[in-house]
Backbone as CSV, one residue per row, in Angstrom:
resi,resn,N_x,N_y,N_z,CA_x,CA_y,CA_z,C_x,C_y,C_z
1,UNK,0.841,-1.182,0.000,0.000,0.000,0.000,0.885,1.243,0.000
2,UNK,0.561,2.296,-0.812,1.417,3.557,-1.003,0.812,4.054,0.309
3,UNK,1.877,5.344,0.254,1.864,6.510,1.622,0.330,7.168,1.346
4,UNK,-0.260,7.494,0.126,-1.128,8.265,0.474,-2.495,7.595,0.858
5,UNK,-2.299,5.836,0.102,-3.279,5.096,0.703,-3.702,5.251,2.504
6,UNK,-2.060,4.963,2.296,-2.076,4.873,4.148,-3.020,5.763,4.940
7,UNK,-2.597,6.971,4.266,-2.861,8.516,4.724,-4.420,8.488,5.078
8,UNK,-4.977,7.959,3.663,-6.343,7.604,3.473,-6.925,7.005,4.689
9,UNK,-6.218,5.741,4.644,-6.661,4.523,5.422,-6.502,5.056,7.124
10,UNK,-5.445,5.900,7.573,-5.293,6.312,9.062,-6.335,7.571,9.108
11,UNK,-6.866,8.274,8.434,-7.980,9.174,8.498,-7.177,10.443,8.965
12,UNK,-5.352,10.635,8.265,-5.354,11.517,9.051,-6.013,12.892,8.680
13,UNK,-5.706,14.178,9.254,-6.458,15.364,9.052,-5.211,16.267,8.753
14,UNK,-5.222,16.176,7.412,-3.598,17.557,7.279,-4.093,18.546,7.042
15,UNK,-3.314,19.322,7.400,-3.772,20.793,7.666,-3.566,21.298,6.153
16,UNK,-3.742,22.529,6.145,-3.775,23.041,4.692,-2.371,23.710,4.910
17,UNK,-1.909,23.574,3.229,-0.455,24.009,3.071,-0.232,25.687,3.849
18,UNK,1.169,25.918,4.342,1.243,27.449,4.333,2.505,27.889,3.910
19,UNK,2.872,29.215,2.927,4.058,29.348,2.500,4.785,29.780,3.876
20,UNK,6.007,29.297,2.971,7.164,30.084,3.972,7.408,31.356,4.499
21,UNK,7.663,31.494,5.872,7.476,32.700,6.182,8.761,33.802,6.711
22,UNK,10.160,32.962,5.684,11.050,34.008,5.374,11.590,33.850,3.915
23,UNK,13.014,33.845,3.419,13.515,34.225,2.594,13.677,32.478,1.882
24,UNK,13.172,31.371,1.643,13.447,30.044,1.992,12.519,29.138,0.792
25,UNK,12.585,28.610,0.899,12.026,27.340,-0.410,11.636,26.168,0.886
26,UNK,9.821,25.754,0.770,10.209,24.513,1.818,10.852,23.291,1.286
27,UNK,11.118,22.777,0.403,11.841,21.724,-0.068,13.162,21.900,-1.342
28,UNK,14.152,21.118,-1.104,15.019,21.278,-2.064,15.539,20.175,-2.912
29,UNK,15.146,19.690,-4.069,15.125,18.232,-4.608,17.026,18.199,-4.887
30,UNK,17.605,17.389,-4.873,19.014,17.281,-5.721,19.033,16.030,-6.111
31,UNK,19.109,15.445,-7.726,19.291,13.829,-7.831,17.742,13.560,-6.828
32,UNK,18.087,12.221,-5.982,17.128,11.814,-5.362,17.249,12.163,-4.011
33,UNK,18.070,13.195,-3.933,17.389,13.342,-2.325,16.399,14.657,-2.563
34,UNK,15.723,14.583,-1.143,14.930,15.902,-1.250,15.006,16.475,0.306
35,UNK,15.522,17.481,0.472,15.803,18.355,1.870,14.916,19.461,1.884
36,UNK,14.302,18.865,3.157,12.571,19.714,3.625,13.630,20.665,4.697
37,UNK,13.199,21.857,4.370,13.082,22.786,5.680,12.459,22.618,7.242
38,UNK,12.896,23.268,7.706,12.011,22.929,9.137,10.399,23.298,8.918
39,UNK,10.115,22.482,10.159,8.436,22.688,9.936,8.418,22.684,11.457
40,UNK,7.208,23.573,11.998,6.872,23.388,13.026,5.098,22.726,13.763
41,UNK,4.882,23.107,15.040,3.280,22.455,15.120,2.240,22.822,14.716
42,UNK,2.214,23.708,13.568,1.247,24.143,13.104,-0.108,23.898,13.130
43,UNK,-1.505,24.153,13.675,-2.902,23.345,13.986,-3.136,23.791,12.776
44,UNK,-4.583,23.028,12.739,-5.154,23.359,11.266,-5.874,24.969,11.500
45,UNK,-6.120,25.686,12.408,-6.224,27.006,12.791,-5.659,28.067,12.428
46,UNK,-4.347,27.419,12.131,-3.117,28.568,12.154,-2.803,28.832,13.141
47,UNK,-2.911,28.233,14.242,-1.804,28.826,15.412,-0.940,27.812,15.509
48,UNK,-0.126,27.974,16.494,0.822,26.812,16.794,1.368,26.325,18.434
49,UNK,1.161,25.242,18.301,1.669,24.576,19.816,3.295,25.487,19.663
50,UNK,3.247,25.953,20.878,4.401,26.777,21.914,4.685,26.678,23.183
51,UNK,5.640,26.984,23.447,6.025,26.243,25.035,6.947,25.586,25.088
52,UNK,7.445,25.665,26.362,9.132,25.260,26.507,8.722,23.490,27.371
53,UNK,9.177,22.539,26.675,9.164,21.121,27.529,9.656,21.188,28.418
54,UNK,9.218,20.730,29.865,9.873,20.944,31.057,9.613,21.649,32.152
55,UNK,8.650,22.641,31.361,8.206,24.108,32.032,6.856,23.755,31.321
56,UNK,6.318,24.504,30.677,5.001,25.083,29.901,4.002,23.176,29.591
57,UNK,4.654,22.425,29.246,4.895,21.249,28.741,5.016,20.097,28.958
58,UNK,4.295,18.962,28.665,4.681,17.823,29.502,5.565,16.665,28.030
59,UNK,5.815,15.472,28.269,6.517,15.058,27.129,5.428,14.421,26.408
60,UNK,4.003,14.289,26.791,2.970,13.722,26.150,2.323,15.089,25.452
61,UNK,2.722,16.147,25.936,2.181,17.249,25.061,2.928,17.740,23.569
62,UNK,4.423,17.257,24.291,5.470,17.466,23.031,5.399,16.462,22.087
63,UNK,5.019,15.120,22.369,4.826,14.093,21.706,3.896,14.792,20.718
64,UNK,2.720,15.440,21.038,1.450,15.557,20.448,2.009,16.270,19.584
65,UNK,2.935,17.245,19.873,3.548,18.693,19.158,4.020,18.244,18.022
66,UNK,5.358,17.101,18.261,5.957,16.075,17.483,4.954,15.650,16.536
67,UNK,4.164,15.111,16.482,3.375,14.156,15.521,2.833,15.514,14.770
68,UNK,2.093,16.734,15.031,1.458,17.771,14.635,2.911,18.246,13.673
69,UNK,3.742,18.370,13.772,4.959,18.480,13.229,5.057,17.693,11.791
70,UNK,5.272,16.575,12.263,4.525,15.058,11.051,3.836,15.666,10.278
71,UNK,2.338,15.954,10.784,1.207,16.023,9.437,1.418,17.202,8.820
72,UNK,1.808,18.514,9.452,2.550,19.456,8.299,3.432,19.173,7.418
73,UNK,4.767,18.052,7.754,5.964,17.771,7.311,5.141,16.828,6.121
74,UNK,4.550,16.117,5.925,3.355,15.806,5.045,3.166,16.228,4.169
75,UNK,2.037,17.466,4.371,1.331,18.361,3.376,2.902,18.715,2.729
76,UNK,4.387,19.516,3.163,5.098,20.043,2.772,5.639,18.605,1.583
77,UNK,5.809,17.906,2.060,6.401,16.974,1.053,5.721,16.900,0.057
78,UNK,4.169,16.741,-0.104,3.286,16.444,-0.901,2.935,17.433,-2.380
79,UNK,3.607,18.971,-1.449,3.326,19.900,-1.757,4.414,20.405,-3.121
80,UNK,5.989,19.428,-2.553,7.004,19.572,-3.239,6.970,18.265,-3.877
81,UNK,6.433,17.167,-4.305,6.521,16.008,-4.644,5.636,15.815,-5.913
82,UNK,4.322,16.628,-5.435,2.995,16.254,-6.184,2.179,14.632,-5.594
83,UNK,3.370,13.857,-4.876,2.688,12.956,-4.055,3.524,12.011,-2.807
84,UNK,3.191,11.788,-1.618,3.642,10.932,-1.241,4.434,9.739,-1.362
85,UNK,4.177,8.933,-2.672,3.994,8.102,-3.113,5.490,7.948,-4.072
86,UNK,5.612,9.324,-3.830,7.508,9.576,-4.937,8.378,9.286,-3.644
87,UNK,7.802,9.115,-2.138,8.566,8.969,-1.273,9.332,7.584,-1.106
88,UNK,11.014,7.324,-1.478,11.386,6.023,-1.388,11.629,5.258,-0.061
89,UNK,12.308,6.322,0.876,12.793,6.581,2.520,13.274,7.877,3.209
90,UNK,12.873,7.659,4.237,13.453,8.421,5.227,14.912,8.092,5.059
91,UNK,15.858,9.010,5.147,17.186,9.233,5.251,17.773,9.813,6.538
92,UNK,17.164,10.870,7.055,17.972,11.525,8.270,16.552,13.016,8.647
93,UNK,16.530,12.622,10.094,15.716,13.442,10.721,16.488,14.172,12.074
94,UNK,15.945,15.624,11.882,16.740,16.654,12.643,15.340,17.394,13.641
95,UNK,15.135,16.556,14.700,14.225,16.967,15.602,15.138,18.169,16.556
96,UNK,14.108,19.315,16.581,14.790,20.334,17.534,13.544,20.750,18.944
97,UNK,13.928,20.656,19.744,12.351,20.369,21.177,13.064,21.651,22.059
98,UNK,12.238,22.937,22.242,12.226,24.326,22.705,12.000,23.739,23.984
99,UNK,12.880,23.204,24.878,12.965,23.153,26.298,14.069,23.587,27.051
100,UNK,13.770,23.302,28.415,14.872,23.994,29.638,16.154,23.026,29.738
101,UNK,16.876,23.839,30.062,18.495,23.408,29.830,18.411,21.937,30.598
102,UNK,17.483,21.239,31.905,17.560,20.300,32.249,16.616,18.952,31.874
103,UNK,15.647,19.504,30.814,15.151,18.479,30.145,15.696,17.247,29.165
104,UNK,15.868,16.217,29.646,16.322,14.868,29.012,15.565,13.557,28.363
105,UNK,14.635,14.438,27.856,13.149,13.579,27.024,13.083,13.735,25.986
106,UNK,13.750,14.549,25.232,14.317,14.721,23.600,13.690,13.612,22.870
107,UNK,14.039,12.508,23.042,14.002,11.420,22.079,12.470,10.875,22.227
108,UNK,12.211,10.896,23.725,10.591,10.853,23.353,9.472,11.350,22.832
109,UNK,10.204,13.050,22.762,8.951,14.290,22.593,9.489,13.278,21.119
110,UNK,10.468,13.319,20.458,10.299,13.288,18.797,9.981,12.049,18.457
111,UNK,9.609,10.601,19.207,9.230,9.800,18.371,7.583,10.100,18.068
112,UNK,6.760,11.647,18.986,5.717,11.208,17.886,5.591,11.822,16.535
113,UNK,6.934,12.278,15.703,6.991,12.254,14.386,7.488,11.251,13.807
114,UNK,8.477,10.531,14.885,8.910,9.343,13.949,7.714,7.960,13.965
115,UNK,7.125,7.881,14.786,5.926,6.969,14.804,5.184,7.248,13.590
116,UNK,4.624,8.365,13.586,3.629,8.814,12.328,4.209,8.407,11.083
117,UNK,5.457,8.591,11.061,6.321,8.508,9.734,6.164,6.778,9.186
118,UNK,6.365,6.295,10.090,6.878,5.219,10.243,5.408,4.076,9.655
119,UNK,4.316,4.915,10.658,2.502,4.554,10.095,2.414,4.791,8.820
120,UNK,2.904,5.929,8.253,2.038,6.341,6.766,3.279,5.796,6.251
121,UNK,4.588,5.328,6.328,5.576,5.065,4.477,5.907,3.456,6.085
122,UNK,5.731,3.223,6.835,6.031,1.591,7.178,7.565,1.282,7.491
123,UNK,8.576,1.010,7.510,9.820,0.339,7.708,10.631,1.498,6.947
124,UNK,9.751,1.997,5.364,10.987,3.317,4.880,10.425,4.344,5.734
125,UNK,9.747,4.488,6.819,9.776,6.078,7.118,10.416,6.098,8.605
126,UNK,11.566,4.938,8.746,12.476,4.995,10.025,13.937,5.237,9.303
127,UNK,14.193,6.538,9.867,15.669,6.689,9.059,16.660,6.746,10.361
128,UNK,17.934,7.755,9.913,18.757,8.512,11.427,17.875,9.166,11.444
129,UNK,18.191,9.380,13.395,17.644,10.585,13.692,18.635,11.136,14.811
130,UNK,18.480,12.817,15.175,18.758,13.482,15.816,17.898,14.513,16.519
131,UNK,18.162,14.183,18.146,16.596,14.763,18.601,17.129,15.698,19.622
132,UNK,17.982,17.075,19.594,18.468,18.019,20.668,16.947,19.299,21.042
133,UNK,17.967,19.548,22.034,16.959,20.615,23.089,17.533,21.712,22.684
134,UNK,16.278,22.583,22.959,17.121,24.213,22.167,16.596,25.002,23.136
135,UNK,17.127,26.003,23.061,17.038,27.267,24.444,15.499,28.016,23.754
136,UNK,15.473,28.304,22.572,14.381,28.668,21.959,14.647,28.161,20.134
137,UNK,13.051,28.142,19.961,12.267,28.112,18.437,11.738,29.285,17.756
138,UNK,11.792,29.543,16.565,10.923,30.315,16.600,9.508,30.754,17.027
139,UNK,8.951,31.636,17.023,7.906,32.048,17.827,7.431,31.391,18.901
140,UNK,8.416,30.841,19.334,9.006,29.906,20.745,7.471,28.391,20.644
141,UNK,7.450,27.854,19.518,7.050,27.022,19.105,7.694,25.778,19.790
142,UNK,7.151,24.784,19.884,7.952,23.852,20.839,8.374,22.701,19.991
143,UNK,8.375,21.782,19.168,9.217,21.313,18.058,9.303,22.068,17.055
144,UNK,10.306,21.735,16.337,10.879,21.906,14.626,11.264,20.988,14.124
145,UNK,11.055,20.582,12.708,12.065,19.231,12.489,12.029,19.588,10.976
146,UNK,13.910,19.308,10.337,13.809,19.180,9.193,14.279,17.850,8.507
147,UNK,14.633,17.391,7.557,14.451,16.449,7.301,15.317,15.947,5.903
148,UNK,15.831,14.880,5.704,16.125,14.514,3.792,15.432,13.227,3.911
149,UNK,14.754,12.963,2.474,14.084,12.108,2.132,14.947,11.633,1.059
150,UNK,14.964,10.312,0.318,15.507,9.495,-0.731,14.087,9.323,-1.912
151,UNK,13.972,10.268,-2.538,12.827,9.812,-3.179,12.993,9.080,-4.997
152,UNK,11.822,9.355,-5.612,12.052,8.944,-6.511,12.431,10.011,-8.074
């Protein structure tokens, strides 16, 4: 079953695309890789989960943040692809989690993007990953994650 079947089949709810909101391209194809910009938790509202993990935050909230991260990182691929479905694998994921200098849950807030990933493309949507804590995000948003894909 392709990614967008999946997509179908998990009922998820992606939000509607939004351009970039500096000087930036969200995706950059070379050969077969394709390098997504950061994305953050964007709701389908337009606002965005914010808050520092640790403080503001619990790691089941960042989890949530994480996965909300996912279904934008989604629409953005889809958006630069024309489909899911050009997706071959995950290659390397760059989770960044807006918490306090003593938070050590990194890897949990970000598996709920790597879970999601993993639901909609299966065995190719587990690549590397890297999951650090940052002093701040923009608009102090509480994940970011960018990403290279191996597509087709």
């Amino acid at each position: 079953m392709g990614a967008e079947a999946r997509v179908k089949e998990l009922k998820l709810d992606l939000p509607p695309g939004i351009k970039p909101v500096g000087n930036y391209v969200t995706g950059v194809r070379s050969g077969n890789l394709l390098f997504m910009s950061g994305c953050g938790p964007r709701l389908n509202d337009g606002s965005a989960i914010t808050g520092k993990l640790g403080e503001a935050l619990t790691v089941e909230q960042g989890y949530a943040a994480a996965r909300q991260v996912g279904l934008n990182m989604l629409v953005n691929i889809r958006e630069v692809l024309g489909s899911l479905d050009k997706v071959k694998r995950v290659v390397k994921v760059l989770g960044m989690v807006n918490s306090v200098p003593t938070f050590n849950e990194t890897p949990k807030v970000m598996n709920g993007f790597s879970d999601l990933f993993v639901e909609v493309f299966g065995e190719a949507g587990r690549g590397a990953r890297s999951a650090v804590g940052m002093v701040t995000l923009p608009g102090q948003i509480s994940v970011e994650v960018e990403m290279v894909l191996e597509v087709e």
